[in-house]
C-alpha positions as CSV (number, residue, x, y, z in Angstrom):
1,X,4.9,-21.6,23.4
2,X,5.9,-23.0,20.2
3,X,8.9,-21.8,18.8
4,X,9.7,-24.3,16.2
5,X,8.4,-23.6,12.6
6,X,7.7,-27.1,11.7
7,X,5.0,-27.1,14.4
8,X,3.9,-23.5,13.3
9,X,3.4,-24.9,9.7
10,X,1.9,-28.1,11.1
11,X,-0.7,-25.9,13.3
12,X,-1.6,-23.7,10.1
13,X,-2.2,-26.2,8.2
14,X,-4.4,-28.1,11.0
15,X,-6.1,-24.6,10.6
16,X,-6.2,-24.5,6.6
17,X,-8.2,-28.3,6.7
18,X,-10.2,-27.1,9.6
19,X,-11.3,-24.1,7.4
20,X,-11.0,-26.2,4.2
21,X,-13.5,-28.9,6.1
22,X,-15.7,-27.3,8.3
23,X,-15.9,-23.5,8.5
24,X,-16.2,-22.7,4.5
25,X,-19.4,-23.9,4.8
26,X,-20.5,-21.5,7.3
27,X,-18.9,-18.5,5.4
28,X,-22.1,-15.4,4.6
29,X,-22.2,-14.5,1.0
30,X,-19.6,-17.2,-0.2
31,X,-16.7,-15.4,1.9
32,X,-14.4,-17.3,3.3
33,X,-13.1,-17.1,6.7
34,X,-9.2,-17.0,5.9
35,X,-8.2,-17.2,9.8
36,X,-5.4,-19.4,8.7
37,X,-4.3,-16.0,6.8
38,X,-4.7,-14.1,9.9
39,X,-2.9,-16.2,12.2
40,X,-0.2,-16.6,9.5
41,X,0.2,-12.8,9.6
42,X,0.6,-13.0,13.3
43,X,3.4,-15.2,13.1
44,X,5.5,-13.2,10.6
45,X,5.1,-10.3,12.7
46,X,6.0,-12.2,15.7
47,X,8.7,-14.2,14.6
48,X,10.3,-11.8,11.6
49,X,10.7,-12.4,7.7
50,X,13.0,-15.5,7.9
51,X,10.8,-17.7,9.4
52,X,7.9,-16.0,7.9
53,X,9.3,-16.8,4.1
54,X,9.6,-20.4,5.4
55,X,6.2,-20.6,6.8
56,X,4.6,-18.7,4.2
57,X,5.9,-20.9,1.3
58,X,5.0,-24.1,3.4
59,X,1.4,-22.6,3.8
60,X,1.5,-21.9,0.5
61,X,2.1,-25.4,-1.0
62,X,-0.7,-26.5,1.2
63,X,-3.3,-23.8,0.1
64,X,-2.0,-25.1,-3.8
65,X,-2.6,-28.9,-3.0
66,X,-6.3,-28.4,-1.0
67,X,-7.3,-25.8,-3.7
68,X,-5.8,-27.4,-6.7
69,X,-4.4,-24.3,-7.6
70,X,-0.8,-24.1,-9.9
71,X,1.7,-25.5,-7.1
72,X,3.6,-22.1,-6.1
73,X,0.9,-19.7,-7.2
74,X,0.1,-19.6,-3.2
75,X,3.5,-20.2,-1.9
76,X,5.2,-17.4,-3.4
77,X,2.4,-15.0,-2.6
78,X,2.4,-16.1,1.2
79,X,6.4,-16.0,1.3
80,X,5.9,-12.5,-0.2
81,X,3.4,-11.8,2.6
82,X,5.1,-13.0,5.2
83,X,8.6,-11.7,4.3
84,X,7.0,-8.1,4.3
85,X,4.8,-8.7,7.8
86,X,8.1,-10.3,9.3
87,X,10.4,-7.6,8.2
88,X,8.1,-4.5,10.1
89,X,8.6,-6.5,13.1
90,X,10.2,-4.1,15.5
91,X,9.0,-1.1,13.7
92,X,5.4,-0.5,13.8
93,X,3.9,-0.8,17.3
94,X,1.0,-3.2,17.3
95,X,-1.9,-2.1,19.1
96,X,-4.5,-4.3,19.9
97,X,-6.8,-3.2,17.4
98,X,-6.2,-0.7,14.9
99,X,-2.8,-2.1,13.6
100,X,-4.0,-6.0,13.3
101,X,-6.5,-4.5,10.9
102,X,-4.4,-2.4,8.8
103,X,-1.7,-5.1,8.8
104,X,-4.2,-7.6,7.8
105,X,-5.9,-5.4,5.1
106,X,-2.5,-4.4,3.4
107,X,-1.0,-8.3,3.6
108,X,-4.6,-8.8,2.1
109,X,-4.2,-6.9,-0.9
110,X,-0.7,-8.0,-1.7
111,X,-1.5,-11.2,-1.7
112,X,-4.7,-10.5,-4.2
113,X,-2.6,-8.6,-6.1
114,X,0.6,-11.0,-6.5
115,X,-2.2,-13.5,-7.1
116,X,-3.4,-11.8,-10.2
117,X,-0.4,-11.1,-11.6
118,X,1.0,-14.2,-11.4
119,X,-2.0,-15.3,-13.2
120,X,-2.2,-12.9,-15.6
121,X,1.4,-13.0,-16.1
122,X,1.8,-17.2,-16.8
123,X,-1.6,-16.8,-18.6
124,X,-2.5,-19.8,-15.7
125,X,-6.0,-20.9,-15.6
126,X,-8.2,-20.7,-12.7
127,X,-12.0,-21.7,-11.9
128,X,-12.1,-18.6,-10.1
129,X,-10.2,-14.7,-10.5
130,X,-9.2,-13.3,-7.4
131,X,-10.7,-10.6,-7.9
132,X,-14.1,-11.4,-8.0
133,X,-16.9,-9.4,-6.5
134,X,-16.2,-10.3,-3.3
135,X,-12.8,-9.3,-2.9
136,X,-13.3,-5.9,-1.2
137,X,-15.7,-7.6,1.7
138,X,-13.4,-10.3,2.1
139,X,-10.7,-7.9,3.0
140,X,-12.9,-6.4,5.2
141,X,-13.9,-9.3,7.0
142,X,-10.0,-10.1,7.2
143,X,-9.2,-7.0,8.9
144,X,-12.3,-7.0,11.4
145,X,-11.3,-10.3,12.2
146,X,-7.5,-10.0,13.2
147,X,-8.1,-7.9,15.9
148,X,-9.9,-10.8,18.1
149,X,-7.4,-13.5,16.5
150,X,-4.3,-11.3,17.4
151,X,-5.4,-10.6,20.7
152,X,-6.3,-14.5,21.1
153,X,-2.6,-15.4,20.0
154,X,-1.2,-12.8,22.2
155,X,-2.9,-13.3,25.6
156,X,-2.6,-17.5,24.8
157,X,0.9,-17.2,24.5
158,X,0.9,-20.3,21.7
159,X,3.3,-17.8,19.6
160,X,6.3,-15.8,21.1
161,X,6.2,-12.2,20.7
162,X,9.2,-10.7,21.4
163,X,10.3,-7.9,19.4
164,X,13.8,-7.9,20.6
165,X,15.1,-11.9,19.5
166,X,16.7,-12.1,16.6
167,X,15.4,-14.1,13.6
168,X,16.3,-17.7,13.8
């Protein structure tokens, strides 16, 4: 199990460059993957908001650097995110397959949607809007998706779950 946050940050990332590198390429209709978002979601919900906030703006300043994206355009989207998935932890019961995509959907959408306003907002430039086309399918593929990496991370054990610690 890892319980420390610098090695959850560390794996994400791993899984940010892996995407970054490799699986973008392989995305259908220019969507990308985003299982880095997915198994960042995980770990809010598992671990609660405080960690989450931690890991999320960590996550964050990665996404900025590999995307050359405004530093803290990502990072306070994800800590927004992730303080929101952390703090249902103990009050929604997730299922294996209908609450991962529900969760996933919503955490989606707010971070589109914090995304866009922070652009709009700071007036910041961007080679690409959020909300392109392709934003409603790449939600989609997001929430059909976090069923089968939820139930990975559960039944592998490589996060805690345990609803009744306290946040650290």
């Amino acid at each position: 199990m890892i319980r420390h946050p610098a090695v959850q940050i560390i794996m994400l990332t791993g899984l940010l460059l892996l995407e970054t590198i490799i699986v973008r390429e392989l995305g259908i209709i220019g969507l990308e993957p985003g299982i880095y978002l997915v198994f960042f979601i995980f770990i809010a919900h598992a671990q609660g908001s405080m960690r989450a906030v931690l890991i999320g703006f960590c996550l964050g300043l990665a996404v900025d650097f590999l995307s050359a994206a405004p530093l803290g355009l990502h990072s306070f989207s994800f800590s927004l995110v992730g303080y929101l998935a952390g703090s249902l932890r103990g009050k929604i019961f997730l299922d294996p397959i209908f609450m991962p995509m529900v969760l996933m959907f919503f955490a989606g959408l707010i971070n589109l949607l914090t995304g866009t306003l922070l652009i709009t907002i700071f007036s910041i430039a961007v080679s690409s809007h959020p909300f392109s086309g392709s934003f409603p399918l790449m939600l989609l593929f997001h929430a059909l998706i976090s069923p089968i990496c939820f139930g990975l991370l559960r039944l592998t054990g490589i996060v805690p779950f345990n609803i009744r610690s306290e946040d650290r």
